[in-house]
C-alpha atoms as one frame of an Amber mdcrd trajectory, in Angstrom:
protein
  52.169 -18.780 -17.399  49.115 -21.012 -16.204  48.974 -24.445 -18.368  46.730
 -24.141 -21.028  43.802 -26.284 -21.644  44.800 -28.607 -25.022  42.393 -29.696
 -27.647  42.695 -31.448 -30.735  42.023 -29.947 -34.019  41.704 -32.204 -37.234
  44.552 -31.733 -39.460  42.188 -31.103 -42.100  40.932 -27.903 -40.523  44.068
 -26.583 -39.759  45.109 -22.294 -40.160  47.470 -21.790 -42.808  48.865 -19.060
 -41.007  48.178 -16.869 -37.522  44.872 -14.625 -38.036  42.929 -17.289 -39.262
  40.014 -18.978 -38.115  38.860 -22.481 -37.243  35.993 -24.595 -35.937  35.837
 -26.646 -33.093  33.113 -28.819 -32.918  31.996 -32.503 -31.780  33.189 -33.844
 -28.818  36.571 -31.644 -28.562  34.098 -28.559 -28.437  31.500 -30.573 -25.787
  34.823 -31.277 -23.355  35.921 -27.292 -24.113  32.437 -25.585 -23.638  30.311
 -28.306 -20.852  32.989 -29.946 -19.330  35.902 -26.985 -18.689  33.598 -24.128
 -19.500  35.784 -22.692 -21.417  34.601 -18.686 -22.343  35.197 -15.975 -24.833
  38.561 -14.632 -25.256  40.342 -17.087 -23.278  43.579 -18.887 -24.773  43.841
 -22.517 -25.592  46.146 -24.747 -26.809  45.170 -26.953 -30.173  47.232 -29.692
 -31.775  46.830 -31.527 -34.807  48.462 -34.756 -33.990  50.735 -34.397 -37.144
  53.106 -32.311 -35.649  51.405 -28.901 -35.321  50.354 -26.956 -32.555  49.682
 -23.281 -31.678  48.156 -20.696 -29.759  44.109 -19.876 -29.999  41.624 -17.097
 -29.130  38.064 -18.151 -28.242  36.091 -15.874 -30.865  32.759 -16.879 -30.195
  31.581 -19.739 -28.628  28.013 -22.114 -28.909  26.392 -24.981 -27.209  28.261
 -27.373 -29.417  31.007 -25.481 -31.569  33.416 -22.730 -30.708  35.354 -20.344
 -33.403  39.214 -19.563 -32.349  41.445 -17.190 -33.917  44.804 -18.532 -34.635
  47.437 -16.638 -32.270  50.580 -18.538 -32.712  51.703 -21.656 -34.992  54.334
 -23.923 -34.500  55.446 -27.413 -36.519  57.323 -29.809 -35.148  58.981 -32.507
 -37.805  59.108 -36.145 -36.618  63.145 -36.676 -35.201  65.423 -37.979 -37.646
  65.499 -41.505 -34.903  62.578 -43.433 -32.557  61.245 -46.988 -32.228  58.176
 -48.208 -33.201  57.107 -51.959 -31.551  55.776 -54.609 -33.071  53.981 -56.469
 -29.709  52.445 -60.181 -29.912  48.673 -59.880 -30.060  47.341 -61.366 -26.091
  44.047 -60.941 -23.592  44.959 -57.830 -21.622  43.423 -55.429 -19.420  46.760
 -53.056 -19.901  46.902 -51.877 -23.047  45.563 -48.565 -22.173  48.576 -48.412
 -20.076  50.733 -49.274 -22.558  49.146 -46.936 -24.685  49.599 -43.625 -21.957
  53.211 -44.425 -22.166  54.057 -44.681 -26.048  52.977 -41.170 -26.123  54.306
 -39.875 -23.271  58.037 -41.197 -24.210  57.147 -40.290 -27.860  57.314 -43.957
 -29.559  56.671 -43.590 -33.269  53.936 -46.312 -33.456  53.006 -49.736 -32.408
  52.072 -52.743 -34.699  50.072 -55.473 -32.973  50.770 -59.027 -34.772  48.954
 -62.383 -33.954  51.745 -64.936 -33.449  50.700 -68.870 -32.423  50.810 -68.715
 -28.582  48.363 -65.593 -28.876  45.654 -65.436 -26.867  42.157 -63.487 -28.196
  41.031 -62.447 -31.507  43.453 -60.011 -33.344  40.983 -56.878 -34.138  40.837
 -56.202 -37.846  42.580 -52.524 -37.479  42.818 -49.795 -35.394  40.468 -49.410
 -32.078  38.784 -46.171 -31.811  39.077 -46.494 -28.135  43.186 -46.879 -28.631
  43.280 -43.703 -30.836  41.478 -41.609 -28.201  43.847 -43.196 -25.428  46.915
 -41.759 -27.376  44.793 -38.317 -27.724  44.620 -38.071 -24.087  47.910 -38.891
 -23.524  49.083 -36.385 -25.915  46.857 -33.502 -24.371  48.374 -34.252 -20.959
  51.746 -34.749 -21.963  51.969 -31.688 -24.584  53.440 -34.531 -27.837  52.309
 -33.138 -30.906  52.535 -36.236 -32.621  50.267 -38.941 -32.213  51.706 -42.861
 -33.043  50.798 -44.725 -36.151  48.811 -47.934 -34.766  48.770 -50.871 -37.009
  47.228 -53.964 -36.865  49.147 -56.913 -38.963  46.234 -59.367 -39.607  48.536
 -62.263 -41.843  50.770 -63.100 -38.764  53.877 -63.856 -39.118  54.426 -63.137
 -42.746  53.380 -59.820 -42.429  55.260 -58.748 -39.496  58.523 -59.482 -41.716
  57.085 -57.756 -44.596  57.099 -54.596 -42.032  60.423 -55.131 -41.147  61.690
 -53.911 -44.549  60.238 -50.284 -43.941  62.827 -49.653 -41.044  66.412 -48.740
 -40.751  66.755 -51.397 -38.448  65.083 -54.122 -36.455  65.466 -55.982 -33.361
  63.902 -58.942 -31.609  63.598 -59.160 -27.885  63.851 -62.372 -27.153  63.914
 -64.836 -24.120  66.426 -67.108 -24.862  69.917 -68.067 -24.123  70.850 -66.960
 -28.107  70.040 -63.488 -27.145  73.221 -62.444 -25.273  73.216 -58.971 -26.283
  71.363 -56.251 -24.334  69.176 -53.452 -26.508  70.773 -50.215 -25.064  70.030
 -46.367 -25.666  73.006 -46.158 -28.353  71.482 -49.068 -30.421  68.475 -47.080
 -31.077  69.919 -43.694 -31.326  70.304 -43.737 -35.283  67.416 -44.095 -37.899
  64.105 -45.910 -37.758  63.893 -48.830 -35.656  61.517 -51.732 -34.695  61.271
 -53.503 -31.927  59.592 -57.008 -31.852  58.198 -58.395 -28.612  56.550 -61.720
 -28.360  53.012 -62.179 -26.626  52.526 -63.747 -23.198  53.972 -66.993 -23.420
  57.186 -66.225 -25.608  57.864 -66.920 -29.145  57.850 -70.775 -30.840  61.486
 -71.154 -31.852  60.620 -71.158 -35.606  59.024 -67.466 -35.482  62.461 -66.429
 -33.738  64.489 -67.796 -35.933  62.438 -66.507 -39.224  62.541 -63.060 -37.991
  66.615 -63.467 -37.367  66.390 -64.606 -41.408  64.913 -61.648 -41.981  67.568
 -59.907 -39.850  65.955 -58.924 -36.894  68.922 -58.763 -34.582  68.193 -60.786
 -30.788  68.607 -58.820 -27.932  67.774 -59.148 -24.488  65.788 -56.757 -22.239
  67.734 -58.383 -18.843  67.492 -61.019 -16.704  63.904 -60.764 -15.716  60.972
 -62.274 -17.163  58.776 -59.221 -17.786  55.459 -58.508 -18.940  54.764 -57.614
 -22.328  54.054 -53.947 -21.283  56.954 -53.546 -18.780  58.905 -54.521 -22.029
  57.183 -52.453 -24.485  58.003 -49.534 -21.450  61.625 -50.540 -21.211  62.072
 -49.848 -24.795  60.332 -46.818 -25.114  62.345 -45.722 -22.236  65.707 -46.609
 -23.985  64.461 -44.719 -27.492  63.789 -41.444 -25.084  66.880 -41.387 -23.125
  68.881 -41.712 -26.757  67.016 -38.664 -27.475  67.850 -36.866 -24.687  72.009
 -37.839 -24.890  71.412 -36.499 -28.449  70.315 -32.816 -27.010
């Protein structure tokens, strides 16, 4: 079978069960109708970014909206395990980059935090622009989830107030107290959090109030890598644990 075209259906409209019928409208229905051309009868894929997807019949179909019949409906829990990172706040022409990959290796979310050697104003919350990255992502990649994007605006404090909401919590650190390397089987159980410092490294005083708050230091290797070749690395480990667990 041909891959099907994906589009993303607010959670709010979602079919109960197969037989019913939704609207697509706005800019999912523009990309569907202008863009792919997209005609009556044809099958689509829709997702709801909290886990459901299905199978859809083009009903009818406008300049601007198109009516689908439900075909097939699936849900797909969150996994019982995954990391979610918790990256330094910095200037940076990557983070759509980073963004493409925390949905294609199914990261649970990201928490941007402003520590001192940040560079650039912290945004206030979420980006539109990120949430449509991830949306992309997830359309190409076939995730039904989307991540939970956070933005920490109190700094330090409130990163280790997050910490609390995870099984367990890790902080990748460049220094010579970080001996022990994150692996696949130390994020194969529960919740976990990641912490990774902004371009420049952490002040030894944020390190060592995050290890109060016990985030264990670990080391992602010898190399001194960029903040998104780390946040990568991680979400790399986090998938292959899911895969040994299959």
């Amino acid at each position: 079978m041909a891959r099907l075209n994906t589009f993303f259906l607010s959670p709010d409209k979602w079919p109960a069960v197969p037989g019913e019928s939704v609207l697509l409208d706005g800019t999912e229905a523009r990309h569907m109708l202008t863009v792919l051309r997209t005609d009556k009868d044809q099958t689509v894929r829709l997702f709801d970014g909290q886990g459901n997807d299905g199978l859809f019949r083009v009903e009818s179909v406008s300049k601007r909206k198109a009516v689908l019949e439900a075909l097939e409906l699936s849900s797909h829990s969150l996994p019982s395990s995954g990391v979610t990172l918790a990256i330094g706040w910095g200037k940076s022409k990557r983070r759509n980059y980073f963004f493409e990959k925390l949905v294609e290796l199914k990261g649970l979310g990201v928490a941007f935090w402003k520590a001192h050697r940040s560079q650039g104003s912290l945004p206030s919350d979420s980006k539109d622009a990120w949430n449509e990255k991830c949306l992309q992502a997830a359309k190409q990649c076939g995730n039904p989830h989307l991540p939970n994007i956070r933005v920490l605006t109190n700094g330090l404090d409130e990163l280790v107030e997050f910490t609390s909401e995870f099984d367990q919590c890790f902080l990748a650190w460049e220094s010579d107290e970080a001996t022990v390397p994150l692996s696949p089987a130390s994020l194969s159980n529960g919740k976990s959090l990641v912490i990774i410092g902004p371009e420049g490294g952490l002040e030894q005083r944020e390190a060592q109030k995050l290890i109060d708050a016990d985030c264990r230091p670990v080391t992602l290797g010898e190399s001194i890598l960029r903040w998104e070749t780390a946040a990568s690395y991680c979400l790399s480990l986090a998938h292959c644990a899911r895969q040994e667990k299959k």
